[in-house]
LOKOLZA-488112 format. One record per residue (C-alpha): residue number from 1; chain; y, x, z. Coordinates in steps of 0.02 Angstrom, whole numbers, plus 50000, padded with zeros to 5 digits. Each point is the difference from the previous one (the first is absolute). Last residue first. Layout:
REM LOKOLZA-488112
    k  c     yy     xx     zz
  NUM  A      Y      X      Z
...
REM end
This chain:
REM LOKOLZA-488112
    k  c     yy     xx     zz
  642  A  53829  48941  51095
  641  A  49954  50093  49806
  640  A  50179  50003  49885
  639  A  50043  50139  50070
  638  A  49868  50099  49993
  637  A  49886  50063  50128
  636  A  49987  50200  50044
  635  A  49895  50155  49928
  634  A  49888  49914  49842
  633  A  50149  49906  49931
  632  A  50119  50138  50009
  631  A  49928  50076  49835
  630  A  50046  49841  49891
  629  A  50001  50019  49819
  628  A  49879  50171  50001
  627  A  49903  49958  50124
  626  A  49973  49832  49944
  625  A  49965  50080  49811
  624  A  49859  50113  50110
  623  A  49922  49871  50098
  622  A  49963  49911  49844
  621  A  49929  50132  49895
  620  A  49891  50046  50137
  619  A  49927  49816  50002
  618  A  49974  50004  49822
  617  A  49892  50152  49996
  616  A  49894  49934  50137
  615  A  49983  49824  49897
  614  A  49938  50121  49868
  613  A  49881  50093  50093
  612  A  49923  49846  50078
  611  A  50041  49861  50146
  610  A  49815  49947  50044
  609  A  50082  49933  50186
  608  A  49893  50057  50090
  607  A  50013  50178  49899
  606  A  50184  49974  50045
  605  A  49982  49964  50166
  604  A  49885  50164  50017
  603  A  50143  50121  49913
  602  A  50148  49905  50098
  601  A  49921  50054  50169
  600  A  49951  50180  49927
  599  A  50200  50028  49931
  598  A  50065  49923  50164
  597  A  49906  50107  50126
  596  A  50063  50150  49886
  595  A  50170  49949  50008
  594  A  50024  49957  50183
  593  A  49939  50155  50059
  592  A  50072  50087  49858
  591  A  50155  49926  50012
  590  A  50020  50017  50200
  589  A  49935  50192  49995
  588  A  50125  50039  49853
  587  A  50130  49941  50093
  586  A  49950  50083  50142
  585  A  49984  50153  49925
  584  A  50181  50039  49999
  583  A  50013  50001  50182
  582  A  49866  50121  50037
  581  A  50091  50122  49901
  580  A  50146  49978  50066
  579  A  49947  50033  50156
  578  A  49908  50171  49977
  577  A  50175  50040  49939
  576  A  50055  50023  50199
  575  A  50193  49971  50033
  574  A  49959  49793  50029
  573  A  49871  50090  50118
  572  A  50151  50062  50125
  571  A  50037  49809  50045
  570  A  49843  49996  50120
  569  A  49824  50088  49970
  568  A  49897  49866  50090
  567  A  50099  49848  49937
  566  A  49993  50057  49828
  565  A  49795  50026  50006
  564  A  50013  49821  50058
  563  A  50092  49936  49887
  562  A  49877  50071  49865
  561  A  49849  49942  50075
  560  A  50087  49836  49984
  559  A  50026  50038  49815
  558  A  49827  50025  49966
  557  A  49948  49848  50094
  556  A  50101  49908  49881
  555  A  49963  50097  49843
  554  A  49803  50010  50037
  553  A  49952  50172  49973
  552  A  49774  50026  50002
  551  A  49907  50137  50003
  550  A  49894  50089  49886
  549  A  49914  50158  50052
  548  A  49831  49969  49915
  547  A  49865  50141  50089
  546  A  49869  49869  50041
  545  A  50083  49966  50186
  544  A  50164  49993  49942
  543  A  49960  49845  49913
  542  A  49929  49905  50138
  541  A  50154  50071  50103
  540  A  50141  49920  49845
  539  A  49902  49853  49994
  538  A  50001  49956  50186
  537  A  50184  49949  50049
  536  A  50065  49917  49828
  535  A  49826  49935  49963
  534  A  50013  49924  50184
  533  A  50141  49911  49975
  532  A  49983  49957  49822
  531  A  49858  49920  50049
  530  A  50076  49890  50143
  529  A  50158  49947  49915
  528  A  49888  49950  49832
  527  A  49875  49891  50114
  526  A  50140  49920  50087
  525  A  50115  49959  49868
  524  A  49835  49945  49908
  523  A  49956  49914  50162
  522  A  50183  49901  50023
  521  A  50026  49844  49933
  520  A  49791  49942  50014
  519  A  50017  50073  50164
  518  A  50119  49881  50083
  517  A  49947  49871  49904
  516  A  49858  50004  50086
  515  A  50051  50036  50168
  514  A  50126  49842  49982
  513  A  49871  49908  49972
  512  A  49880  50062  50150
  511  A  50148  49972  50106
  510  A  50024  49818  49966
  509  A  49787  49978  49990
  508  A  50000  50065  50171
  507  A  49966  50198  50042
  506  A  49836  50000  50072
  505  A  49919  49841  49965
  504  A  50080  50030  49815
  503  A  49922  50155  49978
  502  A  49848  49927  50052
  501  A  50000  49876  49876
  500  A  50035  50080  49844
  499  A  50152  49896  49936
  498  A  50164  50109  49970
  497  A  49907  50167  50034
  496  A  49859  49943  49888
  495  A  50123  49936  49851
  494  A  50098  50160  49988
  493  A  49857  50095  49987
  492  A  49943  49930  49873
  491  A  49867  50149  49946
  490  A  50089  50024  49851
  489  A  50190  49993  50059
  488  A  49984  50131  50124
  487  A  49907  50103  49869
  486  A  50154  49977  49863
  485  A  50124  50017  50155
  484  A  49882  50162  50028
  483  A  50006  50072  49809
  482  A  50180  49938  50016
  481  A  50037  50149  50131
  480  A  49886  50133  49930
  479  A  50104  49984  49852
  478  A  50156  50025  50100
  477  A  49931  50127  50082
  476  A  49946  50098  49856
  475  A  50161  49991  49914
  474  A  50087  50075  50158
  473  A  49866  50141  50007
  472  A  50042  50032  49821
  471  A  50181  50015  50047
  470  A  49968  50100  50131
  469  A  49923  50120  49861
  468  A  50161  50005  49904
  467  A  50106  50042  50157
  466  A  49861  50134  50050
  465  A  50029  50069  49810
  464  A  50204  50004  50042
  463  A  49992  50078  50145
  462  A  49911  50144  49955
  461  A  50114  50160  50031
  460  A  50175  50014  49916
  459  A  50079  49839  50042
  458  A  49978  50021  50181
  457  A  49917  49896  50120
  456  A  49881  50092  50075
  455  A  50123  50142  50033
  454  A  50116  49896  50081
  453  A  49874  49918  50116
  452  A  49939  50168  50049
  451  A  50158  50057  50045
  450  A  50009  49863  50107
  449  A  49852  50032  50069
  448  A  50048  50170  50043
  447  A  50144  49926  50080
  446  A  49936  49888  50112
  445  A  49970  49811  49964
  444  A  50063  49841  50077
  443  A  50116  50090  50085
  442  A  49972  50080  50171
  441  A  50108  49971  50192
  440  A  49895  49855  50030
  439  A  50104  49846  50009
  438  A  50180  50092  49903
  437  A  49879  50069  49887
  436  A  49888  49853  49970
  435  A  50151  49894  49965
  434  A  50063  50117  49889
  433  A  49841  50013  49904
  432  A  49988  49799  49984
  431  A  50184  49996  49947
  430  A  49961  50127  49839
  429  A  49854  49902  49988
  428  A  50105  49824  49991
  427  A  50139  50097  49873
  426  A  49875  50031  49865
  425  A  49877  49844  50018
  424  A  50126  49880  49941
  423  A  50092  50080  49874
  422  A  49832  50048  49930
  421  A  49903  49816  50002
  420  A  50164  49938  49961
  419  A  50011  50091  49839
  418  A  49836  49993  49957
  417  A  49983  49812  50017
  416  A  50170  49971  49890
  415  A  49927  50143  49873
  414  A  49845  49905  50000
  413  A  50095  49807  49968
  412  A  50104  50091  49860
  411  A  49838  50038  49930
  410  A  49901  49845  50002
  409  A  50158  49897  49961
  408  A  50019  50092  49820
  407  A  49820  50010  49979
  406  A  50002  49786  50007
  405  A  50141  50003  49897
  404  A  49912  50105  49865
  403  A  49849  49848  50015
  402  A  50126  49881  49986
  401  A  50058  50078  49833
  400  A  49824  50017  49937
  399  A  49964  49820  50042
  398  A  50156  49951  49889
  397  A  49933  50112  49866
  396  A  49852  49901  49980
  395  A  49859  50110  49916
  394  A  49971  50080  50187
  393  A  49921  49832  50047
  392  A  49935  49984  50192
  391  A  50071  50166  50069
  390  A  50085  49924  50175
  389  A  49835  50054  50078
  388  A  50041  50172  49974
  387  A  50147  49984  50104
  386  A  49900  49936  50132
  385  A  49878  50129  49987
  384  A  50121  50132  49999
  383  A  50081  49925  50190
  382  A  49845  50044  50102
  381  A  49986  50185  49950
  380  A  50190  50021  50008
  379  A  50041  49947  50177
  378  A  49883  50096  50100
  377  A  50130  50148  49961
  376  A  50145  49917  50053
  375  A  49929  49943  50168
  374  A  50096  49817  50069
  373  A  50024  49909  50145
  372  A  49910  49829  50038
  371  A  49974  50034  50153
  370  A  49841  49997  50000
  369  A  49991  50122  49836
  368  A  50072  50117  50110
  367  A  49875  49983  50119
  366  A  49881  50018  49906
  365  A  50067  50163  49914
  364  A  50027  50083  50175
  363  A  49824  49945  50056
  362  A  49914  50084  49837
  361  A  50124  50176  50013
  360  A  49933  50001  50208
  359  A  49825  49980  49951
  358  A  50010  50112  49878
  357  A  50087  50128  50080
  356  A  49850  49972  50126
  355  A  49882  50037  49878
  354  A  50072  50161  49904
  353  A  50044  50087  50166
  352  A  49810  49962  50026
  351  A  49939  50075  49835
  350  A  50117  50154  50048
  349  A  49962  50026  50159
  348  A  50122  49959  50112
  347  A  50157  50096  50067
  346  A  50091  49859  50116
  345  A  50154  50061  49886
  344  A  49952  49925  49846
  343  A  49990  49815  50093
  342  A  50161  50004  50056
  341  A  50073  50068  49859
  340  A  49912  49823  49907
  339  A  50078  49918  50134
  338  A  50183  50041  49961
  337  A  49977  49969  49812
  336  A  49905  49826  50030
  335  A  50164  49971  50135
  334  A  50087  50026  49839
  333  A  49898  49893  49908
  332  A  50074  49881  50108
  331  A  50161  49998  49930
  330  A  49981  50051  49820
  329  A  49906  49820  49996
  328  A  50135  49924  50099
  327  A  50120  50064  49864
  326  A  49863  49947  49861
  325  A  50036  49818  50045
  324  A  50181  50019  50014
  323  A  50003  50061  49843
  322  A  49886  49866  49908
  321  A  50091  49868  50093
  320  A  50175  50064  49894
  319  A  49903  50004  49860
  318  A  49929  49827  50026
  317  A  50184  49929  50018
  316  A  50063  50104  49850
  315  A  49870  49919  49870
  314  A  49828  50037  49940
  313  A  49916  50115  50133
  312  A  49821  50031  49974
  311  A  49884  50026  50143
  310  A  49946  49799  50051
  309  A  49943  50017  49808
  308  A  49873  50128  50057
  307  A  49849  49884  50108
  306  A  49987  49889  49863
  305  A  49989  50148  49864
  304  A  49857  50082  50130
  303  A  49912  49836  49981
  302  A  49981  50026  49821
  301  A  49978  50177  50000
  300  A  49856  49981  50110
  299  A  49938  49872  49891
  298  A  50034  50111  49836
  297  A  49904  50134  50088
  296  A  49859  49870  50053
  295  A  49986  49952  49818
  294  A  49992  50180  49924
  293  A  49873  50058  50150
  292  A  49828  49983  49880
  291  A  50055  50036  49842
  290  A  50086  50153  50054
  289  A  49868  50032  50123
  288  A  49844  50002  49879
  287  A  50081  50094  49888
  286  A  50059  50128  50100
  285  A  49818  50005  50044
  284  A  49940  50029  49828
  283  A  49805  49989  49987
  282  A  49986  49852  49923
  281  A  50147  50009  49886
  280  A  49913  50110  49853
  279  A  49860  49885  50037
  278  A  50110  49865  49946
  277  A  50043  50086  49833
  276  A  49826  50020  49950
  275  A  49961  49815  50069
  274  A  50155  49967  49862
  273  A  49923  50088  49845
  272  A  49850  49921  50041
  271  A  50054  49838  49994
  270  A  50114  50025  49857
  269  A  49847  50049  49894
  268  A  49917  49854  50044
  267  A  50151  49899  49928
  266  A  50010  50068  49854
  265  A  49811  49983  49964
  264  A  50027  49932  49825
  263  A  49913  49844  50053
  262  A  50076  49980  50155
  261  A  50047  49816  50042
  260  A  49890  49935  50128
  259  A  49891  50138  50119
  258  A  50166  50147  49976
  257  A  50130  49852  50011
  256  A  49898  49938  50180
  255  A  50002  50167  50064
  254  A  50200  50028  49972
  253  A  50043  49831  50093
  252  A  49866  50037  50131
  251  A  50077  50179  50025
  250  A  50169  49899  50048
  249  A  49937  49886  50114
  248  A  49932  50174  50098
  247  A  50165  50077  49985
  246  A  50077  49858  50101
  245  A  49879  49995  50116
  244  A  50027  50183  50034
  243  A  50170  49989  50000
  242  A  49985  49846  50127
  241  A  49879  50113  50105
  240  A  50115  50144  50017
  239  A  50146  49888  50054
  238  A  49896  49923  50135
  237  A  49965  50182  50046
  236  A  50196  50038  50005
  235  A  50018  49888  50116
  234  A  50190  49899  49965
  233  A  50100  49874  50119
  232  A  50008  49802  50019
  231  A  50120  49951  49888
  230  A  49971  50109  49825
  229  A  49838  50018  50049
  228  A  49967  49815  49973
  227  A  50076  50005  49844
  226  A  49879  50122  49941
  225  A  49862  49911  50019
  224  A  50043  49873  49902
  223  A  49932  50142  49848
  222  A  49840  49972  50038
  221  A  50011  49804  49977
  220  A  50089  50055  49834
  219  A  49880  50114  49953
  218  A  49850  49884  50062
  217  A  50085  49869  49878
  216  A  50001  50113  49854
  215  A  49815  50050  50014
  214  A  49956  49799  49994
  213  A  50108  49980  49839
  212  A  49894  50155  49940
  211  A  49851  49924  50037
  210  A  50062  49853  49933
  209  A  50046  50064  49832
  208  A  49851  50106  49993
  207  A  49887  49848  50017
  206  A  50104  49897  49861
  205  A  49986  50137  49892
  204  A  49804  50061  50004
  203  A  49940  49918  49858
  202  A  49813  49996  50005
  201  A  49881  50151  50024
  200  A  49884  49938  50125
  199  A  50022  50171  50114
  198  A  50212  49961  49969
  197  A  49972  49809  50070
  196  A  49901  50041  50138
  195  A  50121  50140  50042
  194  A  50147  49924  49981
  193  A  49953  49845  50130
  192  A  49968  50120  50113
  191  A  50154  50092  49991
  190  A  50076  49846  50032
  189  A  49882  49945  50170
  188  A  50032  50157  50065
  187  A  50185  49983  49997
  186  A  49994  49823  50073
  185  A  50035  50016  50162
  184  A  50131  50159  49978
  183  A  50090  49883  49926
  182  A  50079  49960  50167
  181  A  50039  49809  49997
  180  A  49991  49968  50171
  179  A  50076  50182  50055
  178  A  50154  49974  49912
  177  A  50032  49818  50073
  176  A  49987  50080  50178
  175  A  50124  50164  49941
  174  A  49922  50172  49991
  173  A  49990  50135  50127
  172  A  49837  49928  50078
  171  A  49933  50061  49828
  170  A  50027  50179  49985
  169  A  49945  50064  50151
  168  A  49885  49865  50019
  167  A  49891  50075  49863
  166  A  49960  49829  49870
  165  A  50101  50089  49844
  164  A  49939  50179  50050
  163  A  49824  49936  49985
  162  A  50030  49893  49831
  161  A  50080  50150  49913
  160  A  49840  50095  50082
  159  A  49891  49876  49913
  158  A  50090  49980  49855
  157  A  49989  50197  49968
  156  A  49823  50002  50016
  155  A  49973  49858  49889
  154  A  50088  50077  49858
  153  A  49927  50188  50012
  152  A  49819  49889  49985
  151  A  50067  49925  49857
  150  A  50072  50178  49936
  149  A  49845  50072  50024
  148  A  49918  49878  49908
  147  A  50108  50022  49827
  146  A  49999  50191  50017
  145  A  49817  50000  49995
  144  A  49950  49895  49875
  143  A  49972  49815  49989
  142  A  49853  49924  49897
  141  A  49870  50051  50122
  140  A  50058  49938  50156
  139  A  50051  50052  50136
  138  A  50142  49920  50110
  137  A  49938  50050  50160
  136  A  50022  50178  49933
  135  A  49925  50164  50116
  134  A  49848  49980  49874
  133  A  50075  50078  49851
  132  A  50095  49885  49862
  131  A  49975  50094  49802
  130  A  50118  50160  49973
  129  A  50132  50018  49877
  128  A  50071  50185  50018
  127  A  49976  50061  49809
  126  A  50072  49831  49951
  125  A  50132  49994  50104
  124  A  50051  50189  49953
  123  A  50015  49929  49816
  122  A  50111  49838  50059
  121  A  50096  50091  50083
  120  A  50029  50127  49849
  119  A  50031  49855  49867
  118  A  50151  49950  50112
  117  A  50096  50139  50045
  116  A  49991  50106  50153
  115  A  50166  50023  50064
  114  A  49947  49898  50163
  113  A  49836  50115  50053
  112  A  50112  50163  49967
  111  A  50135  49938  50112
  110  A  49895  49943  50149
  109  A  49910  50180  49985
  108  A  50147  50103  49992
  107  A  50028  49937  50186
  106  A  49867  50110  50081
  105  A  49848  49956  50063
  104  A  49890  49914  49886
  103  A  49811  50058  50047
  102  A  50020  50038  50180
  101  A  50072  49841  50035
  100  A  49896  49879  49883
   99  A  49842  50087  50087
   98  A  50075  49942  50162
   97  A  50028  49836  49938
   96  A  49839  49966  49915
   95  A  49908  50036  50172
   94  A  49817  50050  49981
   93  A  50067  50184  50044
   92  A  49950  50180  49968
   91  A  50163  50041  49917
   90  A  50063  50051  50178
   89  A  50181  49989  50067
   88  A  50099  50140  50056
   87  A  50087  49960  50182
   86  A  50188  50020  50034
   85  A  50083  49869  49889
   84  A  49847  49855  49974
   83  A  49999  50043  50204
   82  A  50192  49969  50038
   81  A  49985  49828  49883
   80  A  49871  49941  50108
   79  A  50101  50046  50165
   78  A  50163  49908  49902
   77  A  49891  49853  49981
   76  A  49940  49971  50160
   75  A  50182  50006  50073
   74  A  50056  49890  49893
   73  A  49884  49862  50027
   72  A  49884  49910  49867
   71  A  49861  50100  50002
   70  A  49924  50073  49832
   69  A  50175  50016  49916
   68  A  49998  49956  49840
   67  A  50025  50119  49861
   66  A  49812  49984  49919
   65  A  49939  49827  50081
   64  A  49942  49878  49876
   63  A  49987  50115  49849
   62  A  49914  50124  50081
   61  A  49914  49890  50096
   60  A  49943  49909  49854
   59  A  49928  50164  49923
   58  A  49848  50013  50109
   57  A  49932  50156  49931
   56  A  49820  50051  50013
   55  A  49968  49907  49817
   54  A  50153  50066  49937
   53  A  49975  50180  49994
   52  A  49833  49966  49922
   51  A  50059  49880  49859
   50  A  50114  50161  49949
   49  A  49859  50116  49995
   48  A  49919  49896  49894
   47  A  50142  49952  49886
   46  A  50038  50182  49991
   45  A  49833  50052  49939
   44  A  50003  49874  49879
   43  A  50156  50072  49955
   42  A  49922  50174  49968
   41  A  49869  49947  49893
   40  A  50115  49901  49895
   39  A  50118  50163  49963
   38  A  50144  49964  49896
   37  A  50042  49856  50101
   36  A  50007  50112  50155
   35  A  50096  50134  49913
   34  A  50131  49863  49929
   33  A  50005  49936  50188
   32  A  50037  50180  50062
   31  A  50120  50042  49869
   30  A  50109  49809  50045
   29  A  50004  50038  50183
   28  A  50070  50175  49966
   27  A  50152  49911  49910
   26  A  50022  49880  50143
   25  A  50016  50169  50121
   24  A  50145  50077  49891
   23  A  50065  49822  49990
   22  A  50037  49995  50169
   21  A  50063  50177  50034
   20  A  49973  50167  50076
   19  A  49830  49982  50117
   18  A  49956  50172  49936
   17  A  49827  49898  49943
   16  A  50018  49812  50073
   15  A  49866  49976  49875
   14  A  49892  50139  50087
   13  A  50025  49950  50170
   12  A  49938  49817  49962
   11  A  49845  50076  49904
   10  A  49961  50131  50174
    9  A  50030  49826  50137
    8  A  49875  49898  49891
    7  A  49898  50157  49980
    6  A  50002  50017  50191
    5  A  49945  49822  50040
    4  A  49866  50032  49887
    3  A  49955  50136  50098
    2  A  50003  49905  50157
    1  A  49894  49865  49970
REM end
């Protein structure tokens, strides 16, 4: 079995030859069927061996089940997919699928299979017609090979269509009236009546028709699905098994054209040209997750747009909030600065110094957000995806010129939050180390800290790649914050603090509302508050400890460090260029911070939102004649805006 196995996998490898081009293969194709046809003992030989592969091959499965995932979880599949990557398959194998693998690997092989023309398929389906083996229920001795196996393919792939159709994952997600006239019923039943009437050899029209008809309806039942996501929260392994349904309805389509209307063998062709190109995706894992996570990102950047427009400032009344906002942000991040020196002085460990800074950035950020006072830098991350959600029809130029006001807002409202996030927290540490010296007889920090500080912070060293990096770790938190609004949501949460019983022995049903609600407002503040936290305290250790000396420059707490290095070293510093230095990479800390958050933010929203190259293109062009015409707009309100 093996060897002829091999020579399937050696004649393959020679007509892919150099494995240069399409037609270069299809040419090689045609010399080997003119030498079999110019040599009758030699094709007989063929057809036998040929019969023999296929009679220990179950071909259905192949056809059936080639590109599906074996399990229907995520999880499952990507451990699968790790092994077809890592571990070398065997030709000694009863599996059609496997052999499939090893035999048409690469993606020359889908092309070379489609360009071939007409009279040559139906030449190679000659010399590879094969009479029905036992593994067919459908046997008989009329039909051939390829005609039972994809029968047999056919029922396999109703079955599981019918499986995933009637798994309560999917269908206690559907409507009442949906689920009473599922069509999921009656699949079986259709493809049935096909069958009988394609093995008697009668017209087959009117039972296509309504086994398609019947196929439609499960797509749309499927597809209801999705509305219930789009209220009560996302799993990506519910996702996974509506693309798999989905792909399933959609091999039964291209079966039943290769069994009905393929007398040319187009259609077969295309089959095999597109399990080639499937098994080219099989063992992708980026793949697997792009597919996979593209509804939950646009559901995280869905909710994140919700949670953003509270952000943007339109008129001169929310600008005005927006500064006093970020004041009380700049505020008590300076008691953040204050206890952050705290915390460095006690001497810790490194992982430890890490962890409690953590803690201490995490609490600060909470209780910001409590207070309703405003971060700059969390702002950008949750404000992109509302913007992006403006982007419904780039072809109207009218929604392109909101969409420009929109940026316009979005900016002026960071440099308002930056602004009073650094007035603020500039003169409060300076007071902080005054009052600790005229309390305790020390500044906030000594002077070799302070010198410290400075040189930390100045232009010339790194400063500016740990400003880009924080503003990764402000992306991630924000993504890490809808990802658990999008869980909280899921599992109802909500509902079972608001009406789970013993929650509301203990609390009262009053309190027990209010505690929901409560939560549903704020756990993606919460969540994103909480990571960023801790990544901002315990990335910069983890990654010290494998030899990566990143760190991170947040312009707020950066500039707080700042006052206090100032306060340590008095009015003499102003004299010192080691100042200067540090000052004029804030700036440049604050936009990148805020910048590169923004750019990855605005990236995912707009893959949510499928907004292409071109729409890209037209965006820029935007922004840019508004900057042009009206500059101001994107630093203060205008006039005419109250």
């Amino acid at each position: 079995m093996v060897r002829r196995h091999l020579w399937l996998i050696a004649v393959l490898d020679w007509i892919r030859g150099d494995a240069t081009t399409a037609q270069a293969c299809v040419a090689r194709v045609e010399r080997l069927l003119d030498a079999l046809q110019s040599q009758p003992e030699t094709l007989t030989r063929v057809h036998q061996w040929w019969q023999q592969v296929v009679l220990m091959l179950d071909g259905s499965t192949l056809l059936a089940d080639y590109g599906f995932a074996s399990r229907n979880a995520l999880v499952s599949e990507f451990v699968d997919r790790l092994h077809l990557k890592l571990l070398p398959s065997s030709p000694e194998t009863q599996d059609a699928s496997e052999l499939f693998a090893l035999a048409m690997p690469t993606a020359l092989d889908a092309q070379w299979i489609a360009a071939l023309p007409e009279a040559t398929l139906l030449r190679v389906a000659e010399v590879l017609s094969a009479p029905a083996n036992r593994h067919h229920a459908h046997s008989t001795p009329h039909l051939t090979y390829w005609q039972c196996t994809l029968l047999d393919a056919l029922t396999f792939v109703t079955s599981q269509v019918r499986a995933a159709g009637f798994s309560p994952e999917i269908r206690l997600r559907m409507g009442v009236s949906e689920q009473e006239a599922s069509p999921f019923h009656g699949l079986a039943t259709s493809l049935e009546v096909l069958h009988e009437t394609w093995l008697r050899g009668e017209n087959t029209d009117e039972a296509a028709q309504q086994f398609k008809a019947q196929l439609e309806s499960c797509r749309h039942y499927a597809a209801t699905v999705y509305t219930h996501l789009d209220t009560y929260g996302i799993s990506v392994d519910l996702v996974f098994r509506l693309r798999q349904l989905r792909e399933r309805l959609l091999r039964i389509r291209t079966l039943l054209d290769c069994l009905l209307s393929d007398p040319d063998c187009r259609y077969s062709a295309r089959l095999v040209a597109q399990l080639v190109m499937v098994g080219q995706e099989r063992t992708s894992l980026r793949a697997l997750f792009r597919a996979s996570s593209s509804l939950l990102a646009a559901k995280v950047a869905e909710r994140s747009s919700v949670t953003g427009e509270h952000y943007i400032t339109r008129n001169r009344a929310e600008y005005h909030t927006m500064l006093r906002q970020a004041a009380g942000g700049g505020a008590l991040t300076a008691l953040t600065t204050a206890l952050k020196f705290a915390i460095m002085a006690l001497g810790l460990a490194s992982f430890w110094s890490g962890f409690w800074s953590g803690v201490m950035y995490a609490a600060s950020f909470v209780l910001i957000q409590l207070m309703h006072f405003t971060l700059a830098t969390k702002q950008p991350a949750m404000t992109a995806p509302a913007m992006a959600a403006k982007l419904k029809d780039l072809a109207d130029t009218q929604s392109v010129e909101i969409f420009v006001d929109e940026v316009s807002c979005l900016v002026r409202s960071q440099v308002a939050a930056v602004a009073g996030n650094v007035v603020a927290v500039f003169p409060v540490v300076i007071l902080l180390s005054l009052l600790m010296q005229w309390l305790v007889g020390e500044p906030m920090i000594d002077s070799e800290r302070a010198h410290y500080v400075l040189d930390s912070l100045t232009l010339a060293g790194p400063s500016l790649l740990f400003a880009a990096f924080t503003g990764v770790l402000l992306f991630a938190s924000s993504i890490i914050g809808g990802w658990v609004e999008n869980w909280f949501v899921l599992h109802r949460l909500d509902s079972a603090l608001r009406y789970n019983p013993r929650v509301t022995r203990r609390l009262g049903a009053e309190r027990a509302d209010r505690l929901a609600h409560f939560m549903l407002h704020h756990i993606s503040g919460f969540a994103s508050n909480v990571s960023l936290g801790f990544m901002l305290g315990l990335v910069p250790s983890v990654l010290a400890f494998v030899a990566l000396p990143m760190d991170v420059r947040h312009v707020t707490l950066s500039t707080g460090q700042l006052a206090a290095a100032c306060a340590s070293l008095g009015f003499d510093i102003i004299r010192q260029p080691a100042l200067w230095w540090a000052l004029a990479s804030l700036p440049l800390i604050g936009v990148l911070n805020v910048g590169v958050s923004f750019y990855m933010a605005f990236r995912v929203a707009l893959q949510a939102h499928s907004v292409t190259s071109d729409g890209r293109a037209t965006i820029l062009r935007a922004i840019g004649l508004r900057l042009r015409r009206r500059p101001g707009s994107f630093f203060w309100p205008q006039r005419q805006e109250f």
